[in-house]
C-alpha positions as CSV (number, residue, x, y, z in Angstrom):
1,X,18.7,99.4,-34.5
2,X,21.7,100.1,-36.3
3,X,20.0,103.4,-37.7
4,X,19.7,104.6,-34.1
5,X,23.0,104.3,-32.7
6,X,24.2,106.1,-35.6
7,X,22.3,109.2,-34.3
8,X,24.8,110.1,-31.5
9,X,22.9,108.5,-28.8
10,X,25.1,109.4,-25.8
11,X,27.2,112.5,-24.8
12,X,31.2,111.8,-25.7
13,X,33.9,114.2,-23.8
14,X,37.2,114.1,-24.8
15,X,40.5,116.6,-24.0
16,X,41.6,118.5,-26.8
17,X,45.4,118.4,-26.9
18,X,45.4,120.7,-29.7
19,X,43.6,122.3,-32.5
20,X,44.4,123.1,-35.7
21,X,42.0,124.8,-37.8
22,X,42.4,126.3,-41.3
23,X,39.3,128.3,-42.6
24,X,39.0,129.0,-46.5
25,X,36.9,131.9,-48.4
26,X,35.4,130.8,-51.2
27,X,32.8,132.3,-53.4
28,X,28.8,131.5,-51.9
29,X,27.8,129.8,-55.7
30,X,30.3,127.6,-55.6
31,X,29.5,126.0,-51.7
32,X,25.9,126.2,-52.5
33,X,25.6,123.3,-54.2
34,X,27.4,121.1,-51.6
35,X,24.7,121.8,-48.8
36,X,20.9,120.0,-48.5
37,X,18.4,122.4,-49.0
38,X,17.6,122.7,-44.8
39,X,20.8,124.5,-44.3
40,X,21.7,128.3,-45.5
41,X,25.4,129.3,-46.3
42,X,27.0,131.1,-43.4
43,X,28.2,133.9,-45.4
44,X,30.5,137.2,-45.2
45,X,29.5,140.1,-46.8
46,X,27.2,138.3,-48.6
47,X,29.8,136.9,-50.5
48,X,31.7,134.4,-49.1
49,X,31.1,131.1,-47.8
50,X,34.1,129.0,-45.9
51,X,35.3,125.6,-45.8
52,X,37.0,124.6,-42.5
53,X,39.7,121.9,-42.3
54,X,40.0,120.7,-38.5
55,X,43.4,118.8,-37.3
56,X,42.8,117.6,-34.2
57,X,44.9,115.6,-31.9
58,X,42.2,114.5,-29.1
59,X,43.0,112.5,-25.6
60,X,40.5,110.2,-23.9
61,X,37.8,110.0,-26.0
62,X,34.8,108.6,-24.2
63,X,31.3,108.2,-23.4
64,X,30.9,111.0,-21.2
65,X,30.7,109.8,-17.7
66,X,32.7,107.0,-17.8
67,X,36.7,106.8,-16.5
68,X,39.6,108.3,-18.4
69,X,41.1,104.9,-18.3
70,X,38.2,103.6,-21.3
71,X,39.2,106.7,-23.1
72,X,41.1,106.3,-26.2
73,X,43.8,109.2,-28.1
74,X,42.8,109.7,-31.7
75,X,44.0,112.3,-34.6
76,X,40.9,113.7,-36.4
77,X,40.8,115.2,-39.8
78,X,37.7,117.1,-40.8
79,X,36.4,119.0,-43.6
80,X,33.2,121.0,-42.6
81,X,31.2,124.1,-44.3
82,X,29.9,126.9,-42.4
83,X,26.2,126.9,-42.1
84,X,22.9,128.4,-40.5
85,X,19.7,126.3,-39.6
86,X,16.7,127.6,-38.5
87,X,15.0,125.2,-36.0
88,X,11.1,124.3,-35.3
89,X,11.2,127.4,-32.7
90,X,12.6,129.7,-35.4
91,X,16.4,130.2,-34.1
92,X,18.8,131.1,-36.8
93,X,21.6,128.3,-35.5
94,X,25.3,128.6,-36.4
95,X,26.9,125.3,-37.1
96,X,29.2,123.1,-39.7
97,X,28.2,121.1,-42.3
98,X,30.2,117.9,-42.6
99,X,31.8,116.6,-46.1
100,X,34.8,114.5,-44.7
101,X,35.5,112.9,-41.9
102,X,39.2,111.5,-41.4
103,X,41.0,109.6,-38.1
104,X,44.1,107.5,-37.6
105,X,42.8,105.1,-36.0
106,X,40.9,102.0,-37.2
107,X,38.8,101.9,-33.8
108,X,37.8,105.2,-34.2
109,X,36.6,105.0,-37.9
110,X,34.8,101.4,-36.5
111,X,33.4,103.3,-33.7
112,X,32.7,106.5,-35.6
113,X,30.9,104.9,-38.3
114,X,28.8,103.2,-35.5
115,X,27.5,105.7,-33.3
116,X,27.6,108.9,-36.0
117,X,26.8,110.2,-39.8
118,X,31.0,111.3,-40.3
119,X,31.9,108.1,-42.6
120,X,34.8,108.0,-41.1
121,X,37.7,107.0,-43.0
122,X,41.6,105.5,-41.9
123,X,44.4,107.1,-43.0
124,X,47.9,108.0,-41.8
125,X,49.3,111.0,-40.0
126,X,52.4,112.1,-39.6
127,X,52.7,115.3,-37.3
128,X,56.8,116.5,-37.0
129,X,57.7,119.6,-34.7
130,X,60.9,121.4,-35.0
131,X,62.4,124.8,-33.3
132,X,60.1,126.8,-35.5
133,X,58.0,124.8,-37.8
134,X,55.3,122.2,-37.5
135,X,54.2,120.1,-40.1
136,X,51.0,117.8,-40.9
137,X,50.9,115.4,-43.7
138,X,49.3,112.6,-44.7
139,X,50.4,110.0,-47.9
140,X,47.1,108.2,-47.9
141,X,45.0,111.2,-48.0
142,X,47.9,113.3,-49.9
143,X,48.0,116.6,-47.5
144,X,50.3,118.7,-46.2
145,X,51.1,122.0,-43.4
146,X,53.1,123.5,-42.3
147,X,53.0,126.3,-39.9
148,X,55.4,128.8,-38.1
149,X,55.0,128.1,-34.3
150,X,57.8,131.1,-33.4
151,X,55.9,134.1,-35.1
152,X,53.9,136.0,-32.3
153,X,52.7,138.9,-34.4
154,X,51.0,136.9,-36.9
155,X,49.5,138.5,-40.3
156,X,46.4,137.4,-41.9
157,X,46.6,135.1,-44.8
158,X,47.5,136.8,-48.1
159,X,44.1,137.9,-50.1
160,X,42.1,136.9,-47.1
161,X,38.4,138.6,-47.1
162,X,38.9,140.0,-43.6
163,X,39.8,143.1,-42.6
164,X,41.6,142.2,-38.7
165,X,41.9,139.3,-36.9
166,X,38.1,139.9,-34.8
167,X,36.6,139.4,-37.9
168,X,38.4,136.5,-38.7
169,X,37.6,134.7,-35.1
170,X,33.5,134.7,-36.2
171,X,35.1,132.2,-38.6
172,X,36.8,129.8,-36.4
173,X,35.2,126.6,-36.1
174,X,34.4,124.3,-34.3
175,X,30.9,126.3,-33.7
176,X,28.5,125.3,-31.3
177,X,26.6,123.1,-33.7
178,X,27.2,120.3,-35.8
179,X,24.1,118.9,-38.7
180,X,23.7,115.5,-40.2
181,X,21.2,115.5,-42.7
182,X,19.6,112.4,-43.8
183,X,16.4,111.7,-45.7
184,X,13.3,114.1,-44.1
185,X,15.2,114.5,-40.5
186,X,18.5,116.6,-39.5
187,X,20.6,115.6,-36.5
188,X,21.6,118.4,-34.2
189,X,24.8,118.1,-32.5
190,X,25.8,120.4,-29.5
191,X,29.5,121.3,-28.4
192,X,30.4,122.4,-25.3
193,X,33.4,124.0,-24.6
194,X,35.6,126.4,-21.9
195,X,38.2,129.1,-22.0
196,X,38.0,128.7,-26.3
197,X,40.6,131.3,-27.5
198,X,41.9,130.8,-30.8
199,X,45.1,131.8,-31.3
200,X,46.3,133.0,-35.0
201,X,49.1,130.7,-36.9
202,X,51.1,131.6,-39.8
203,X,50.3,128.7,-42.4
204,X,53.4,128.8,-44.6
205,X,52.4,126.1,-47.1
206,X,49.4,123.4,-47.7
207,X,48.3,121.2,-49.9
208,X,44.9,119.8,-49.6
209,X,44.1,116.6,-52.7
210,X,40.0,116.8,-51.2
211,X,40.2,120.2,-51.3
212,X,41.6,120.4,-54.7
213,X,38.9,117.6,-55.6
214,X,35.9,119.8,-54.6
215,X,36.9,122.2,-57.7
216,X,35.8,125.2,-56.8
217,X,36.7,128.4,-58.0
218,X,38.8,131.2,-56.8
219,X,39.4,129.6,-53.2
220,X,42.0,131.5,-50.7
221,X,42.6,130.4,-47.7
222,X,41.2,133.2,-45.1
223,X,42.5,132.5,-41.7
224,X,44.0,129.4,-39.1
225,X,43.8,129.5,-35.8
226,X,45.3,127.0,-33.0
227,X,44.1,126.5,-29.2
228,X,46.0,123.5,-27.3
229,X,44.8,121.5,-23.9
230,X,40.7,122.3,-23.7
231,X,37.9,120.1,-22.0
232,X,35.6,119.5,-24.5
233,X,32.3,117.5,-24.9
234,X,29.2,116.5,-27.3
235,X,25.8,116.0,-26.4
236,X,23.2,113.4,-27.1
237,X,22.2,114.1,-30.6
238,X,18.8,115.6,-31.2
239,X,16.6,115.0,-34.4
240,X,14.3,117.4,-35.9
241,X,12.5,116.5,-38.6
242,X,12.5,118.8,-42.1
243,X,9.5,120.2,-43.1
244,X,8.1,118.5,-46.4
């Protein structure tokens, strides 16, 4: 019983207050060897796969359906991997890979860890905006951002892969698809989203310790994007199983 409710069995909406996300290049040999053998690297050039670090600060999160009044406002940290999976009909699916999953809240992580795959863990958050700065940090989980919120004209990151900024957005999670992977089945779970435009941020410092943990060689980080106040919602997860 308690395997099935971990499968996403109902459709969750929540408002997005704002997203953060900071997207890092990092050679395809080194994030081979953190994905099952189902998914495929989503790569650039053939050269680069990318790690994605998602701050979110969400409102209302709720079974779909039900009254904003049951919904509940949580901070979510995630680390995800761009990835491809090919499904039973043969489409080539763009979607993230998940390798951490982070919230501020002890319900959530309860909750989370009930009804999904994340492994949610608690930690603390502190999120300070001045004139021209805003910055993310974290003791517990031993993190830290900060961006420029006054620059308009915003540069790509220093050595990033890209070559402009419509490059970069192919990179700019969430993507449509999330995978769980878990002995001979993977869990497919769909997004839904309206009027998504990232917007480029200038990241002038960071400082991730799980990052830093992963080891892997000659990581830079490739592009951030930000997009504030957007409906957003998950299906019903959908399980597929792997071939043998």
């Amino acid at each position: 019983m308690l395997s099935f409710l971990k499968n996403h069995p109902f459709a969750v909406e929540a408002f997005f207050e704002s997203s953060i996300v900071l997207t890092f290049a990092v050679p395809k040999e080194e994030l081979q060897k953190l994905i099952p053998e189902c998914l495929e690297l989503d790569t650039y050039n053939d050269k680069f796969g990318f790690i994605a670090i998602a701050m979110v600060q969400t409102k209302n999160l709720r079974p779909k359906g039900f009254p904003i009044f049951m919904g509940n406002n949580f901070f979510l940290i995630g680390y995800r991997i761009f990835v491809r999976y090919t499904n039973k009909k043969g489409k080539r699916l763009r979607g993230l890979f998940i390798i951490k999953s982070e919230t501020d809240k002890r319900k959530m992580q309860v909750l989370g860890n009930l009804f999904t795959h994340y492994n949610y863990t608690t930690t603390d958050i502190t999120n300070t905006c001045q004139k021209n700065t805003q910055a993310i940090s974290s003791t517990k989980s031993n993190f830290k951002v900060t961006l420029d919120t006054a620059e308009e004209e915003v540069a790509l990151p220093k050595n990033s892969p890209f070559k402009d900024w419509k490059e970069a957005r192919r990179f700019a999670g969430p993507l449509p698809f999330t995978y769980t992977v878990s002995n001979n089945d993977i869990l497919i779970i769909e997004g839904v989203r309206q009027n998504w435009t990232p917007n480029p941020i200038a990241v002038l410092d960071y400082d991730f310790s799980f990052l830093n943990s992963l080891k892997l060689k000659n990581t830079v980080l490739a592009n951030a994007f930000v997009i504030k106040n957007i409906p957003y919602h998950w299906k019903k997860g959908r399980k597929e199983a792997l071939k043998p």
